[in-house]
N, C-alpha and C positions, 0 to 999 in steps of 0.2 A: 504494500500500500504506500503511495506516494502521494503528494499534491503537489503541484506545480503552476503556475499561475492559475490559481481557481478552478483549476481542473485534478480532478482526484481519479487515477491511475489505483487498479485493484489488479495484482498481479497474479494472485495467488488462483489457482484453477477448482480450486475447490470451496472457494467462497462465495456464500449467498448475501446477497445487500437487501435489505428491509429496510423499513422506513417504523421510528418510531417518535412521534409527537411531530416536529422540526429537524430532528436529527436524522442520517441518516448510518444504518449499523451495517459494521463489515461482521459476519457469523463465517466460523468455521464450523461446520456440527452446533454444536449446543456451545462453542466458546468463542466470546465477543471480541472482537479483532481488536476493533475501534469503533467509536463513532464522532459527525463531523458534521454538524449543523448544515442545513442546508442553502442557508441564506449566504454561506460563505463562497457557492459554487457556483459555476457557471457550464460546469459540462463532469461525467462520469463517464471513464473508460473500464470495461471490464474484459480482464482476459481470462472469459471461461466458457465452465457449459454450465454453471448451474442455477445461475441467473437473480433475477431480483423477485421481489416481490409486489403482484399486481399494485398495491398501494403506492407505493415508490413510483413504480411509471409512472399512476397520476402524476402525484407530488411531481416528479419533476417537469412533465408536461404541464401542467398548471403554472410554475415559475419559468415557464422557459428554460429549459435545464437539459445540456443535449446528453442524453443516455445510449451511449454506443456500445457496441460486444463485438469483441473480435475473441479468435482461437487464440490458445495459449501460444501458439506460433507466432502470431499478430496478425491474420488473415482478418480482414474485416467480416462481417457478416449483415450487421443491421444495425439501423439508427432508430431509435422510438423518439418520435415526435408529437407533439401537440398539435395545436395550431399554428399556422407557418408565419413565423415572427422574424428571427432572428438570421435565418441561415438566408434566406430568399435577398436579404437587403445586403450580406456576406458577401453573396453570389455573384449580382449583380456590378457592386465594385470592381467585384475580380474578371468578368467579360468587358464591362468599360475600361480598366487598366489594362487589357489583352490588347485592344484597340489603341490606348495610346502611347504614341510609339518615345516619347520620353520616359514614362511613368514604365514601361514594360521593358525598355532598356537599362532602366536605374536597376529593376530588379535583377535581370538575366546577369548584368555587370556585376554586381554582390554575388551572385552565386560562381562568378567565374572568376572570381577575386579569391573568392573559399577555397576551389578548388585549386586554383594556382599557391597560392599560399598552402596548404596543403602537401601539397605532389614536392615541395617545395621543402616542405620542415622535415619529408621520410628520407628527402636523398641528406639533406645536413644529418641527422638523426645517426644514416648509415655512417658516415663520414668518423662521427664524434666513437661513433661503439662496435665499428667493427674495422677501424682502421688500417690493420693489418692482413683483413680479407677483400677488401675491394679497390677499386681505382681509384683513390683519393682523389686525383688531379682530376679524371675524367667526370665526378662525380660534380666537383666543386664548380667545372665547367657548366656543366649542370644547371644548376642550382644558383651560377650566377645570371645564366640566360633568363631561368625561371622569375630570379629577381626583378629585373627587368619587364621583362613581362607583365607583372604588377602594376607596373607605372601604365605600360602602354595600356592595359586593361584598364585603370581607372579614369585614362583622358579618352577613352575612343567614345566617338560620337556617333554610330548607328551599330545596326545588330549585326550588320555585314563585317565592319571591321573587327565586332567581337567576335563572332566566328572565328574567322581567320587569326586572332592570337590566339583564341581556345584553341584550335587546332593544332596551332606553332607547337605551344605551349606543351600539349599532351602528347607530341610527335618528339619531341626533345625528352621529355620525363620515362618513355617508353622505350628510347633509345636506349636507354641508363638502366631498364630494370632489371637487367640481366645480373647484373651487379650485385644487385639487393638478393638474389637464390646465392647462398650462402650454402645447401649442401644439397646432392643430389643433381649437381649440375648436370652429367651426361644425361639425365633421365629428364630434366626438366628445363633443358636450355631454351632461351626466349627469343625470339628475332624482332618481330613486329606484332602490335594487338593488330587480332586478324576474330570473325565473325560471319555465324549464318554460315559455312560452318567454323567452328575454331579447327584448326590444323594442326593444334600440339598441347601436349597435356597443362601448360600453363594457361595457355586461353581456352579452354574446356572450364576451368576452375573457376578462371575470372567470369566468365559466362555466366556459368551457374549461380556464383556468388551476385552478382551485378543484378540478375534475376527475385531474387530472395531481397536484395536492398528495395526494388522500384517497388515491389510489392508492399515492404513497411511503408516506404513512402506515400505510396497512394492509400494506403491505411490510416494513416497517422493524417492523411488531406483531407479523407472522408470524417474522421473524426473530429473536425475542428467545422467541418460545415463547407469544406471548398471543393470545388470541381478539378477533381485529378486531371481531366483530360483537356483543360482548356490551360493551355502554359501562357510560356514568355517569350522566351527563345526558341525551345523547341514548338512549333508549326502544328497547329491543328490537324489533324490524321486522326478519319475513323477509328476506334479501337486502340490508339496511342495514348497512355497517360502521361499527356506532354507536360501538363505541372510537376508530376512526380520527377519526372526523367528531366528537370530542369532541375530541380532540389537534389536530385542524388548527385548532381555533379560536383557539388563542395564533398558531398560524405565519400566518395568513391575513394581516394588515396587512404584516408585516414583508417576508415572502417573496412572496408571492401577488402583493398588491396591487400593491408596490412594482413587481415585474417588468412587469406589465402598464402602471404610470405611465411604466415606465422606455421600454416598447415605442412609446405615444404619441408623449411628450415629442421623443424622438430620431427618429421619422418613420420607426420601422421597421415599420410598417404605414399605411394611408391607407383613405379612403374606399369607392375602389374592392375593396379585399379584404373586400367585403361587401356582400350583397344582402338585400334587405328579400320577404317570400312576403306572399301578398294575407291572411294573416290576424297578420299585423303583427310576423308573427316576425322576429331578424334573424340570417343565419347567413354564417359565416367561410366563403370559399373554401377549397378542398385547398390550393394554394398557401402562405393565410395561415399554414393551421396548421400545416405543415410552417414556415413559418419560425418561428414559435413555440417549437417545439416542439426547434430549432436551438438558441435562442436560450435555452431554459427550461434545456436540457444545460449549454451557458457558463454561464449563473448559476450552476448545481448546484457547477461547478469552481472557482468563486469561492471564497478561503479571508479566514475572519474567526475573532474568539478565541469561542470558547463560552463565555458569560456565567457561567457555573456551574462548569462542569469548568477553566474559565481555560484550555484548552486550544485549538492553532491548529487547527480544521478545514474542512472544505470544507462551502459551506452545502446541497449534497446531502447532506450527511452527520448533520444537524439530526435528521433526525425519528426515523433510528437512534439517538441517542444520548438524546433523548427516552424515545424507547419502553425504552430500556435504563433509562433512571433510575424509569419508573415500573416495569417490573420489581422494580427493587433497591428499591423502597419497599412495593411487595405481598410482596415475604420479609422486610419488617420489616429490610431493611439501612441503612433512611434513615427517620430522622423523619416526613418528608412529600415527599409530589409536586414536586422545584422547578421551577417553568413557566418558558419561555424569555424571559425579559425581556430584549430587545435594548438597546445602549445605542449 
């Protein structure tokens, strides 16, 4: 159980939320978690199957109080709503800011400011802690282009230009990650991020991984009231969660990557958890991705300070509070977008 800007996070898969008087009670069986007044909330996420209780739905439909459930996974599933107040005037923000092209390039520019800055602190990171395993110079090269890149990202003036040093940017970082596999090179050497299909068991992982992130994301958008598929950057397309897939681009380095270097490094996958098809695709075993997928849940439970909120939370808990802050910036509660810059 967490709270975070007015929003209370119930993590545990086995608890049922009731409603008693104003308060609302976190039960596990017959023992009372917590409980946390209602007037203090503005939205409950719940990651379970066992759910609330019909009073509570009122209660929070009656106060305008968005009631979401996702799987303990963080799949979303459903929103309970009342009468449509709050989300519908969210919304609406968020398609007029799609449309105007300062307001939807301030945003895209913050999230590729994250992600550069990012991509950015893993190759310093390599540099400072594994010195004597990688290409210092090569790295620092790196990461001095990267620098730069920062600047250029924060002065360019259409979505065109951003593109094009997002792209520099991520073609330079990708050049370098071979670097960062640290053991298991012959099995796992890296050339270029390649996709649709991945071609070698590194990009298989990132795939898969990249997959599992857009998903929280579009979860953690649904849950706050925003339309996942209507971005900033990424471009309207049927069936494209172009919001999400705009938001995952700061977390990609930090979260993504990292977990899959982490997976390598430590030899919790091998060789074998992957076979190559005669047109050069390469794909993960059931196995592997079950343990991936083990393994992605542990990270999720992992707690660090959020760079912004200064607050302790669990780095599952990242893309919710994201997608919350850019909410609070399409109600004009915040200045600007602030993107996750890990440190």
């Amino acid at each position: 159980m967490k709270k975070l800007l007015n929003t209370l996070y119930v993590t545990s898969p086995d608890s049922y939320l009731s409603l008693d008087g104003e308060n609302i009670v976190i039960l596990d069986g017959e023992k009372e978690l917590g409980r946390i007044p209602l007037h203090n909330l503005e939205a409950i996420v719940s990651f379970g199957y066992r759910g609330v209780s019909p009073a509570l739905m009122g209660g929070c439909a009656k106060r305008n109080i968005a009631l979401c459930f996702l799987t303990p996974q963080g799949k979303f599933l459903a929103r309970v709503t009342g009468e449509t107040r709050g989300n519908v005037v969210l919304r609406k923000r968020q398609y007029v800011a799609s449309e105007q092209e300062d307001t939807a390039l301030g945003i895209a520019r913050n999230c590729i400011l994250g992600k550069v800055y990012n991509s950015r602190w893993i190759l310093e990171r390599a540099t400072r802690d594994h010195s004597l395993q990688v290409d210092v110079e090569k790295l620092k090269k790196a990461s001095g282009f990267l620098k730069n890149s920062l600047k250029a990202v924060r002065e360019c003036s259409s979505m065109e230009q951003l593109r094009g040093y997002e792209g520099e940017a991520a073609s330079i970082y990708f050049g370098v990650f071979d670097q960062l596999i640290l053991q298991q090179k012959k099995d796992f050497s890296f050339m270029s991020r390649n996709r649709r299909p991945p071609l070698d068991n590194v990009n298989a992982m990132l795939s898969f991984v990249y997959t599992l992130l857009t998903n929280s994301v579009a979860a953690a958008l649904e849950t706050v009231g925003l339309d996942p598929y209507v971005g900033f950057m990424h471009t309207d397309r049927p069936g494209r969660v172009s919001l999400a897939l705009d938001l995952v681009e700061e977390l990609r380095p930090v979260l993504a990557d990292r977990f899959v270097l982490t997976m390598i490094n430590k030899k919790m996958v091998t060789a074998r958890d992957f076979t190559e098809k005669e047109d050069g695709a390469v794909l993960m075993s059931n196995e592997a991705r079950k343990r991936l997928l083990t393994e992605w849940q542990n990270k999720k439970k992992e707690v660090i300070t959020h760079p912004y909120l200064n607050e302790k939370v669990e780095w599952g808990m990242i893309p919710f509070v994201q997608a919350m802050l850019l909410a609070r910036y399409l109600r004009n509660d915040l200045d600007e977008y602030p993107p996750f810059f890990w440190k």
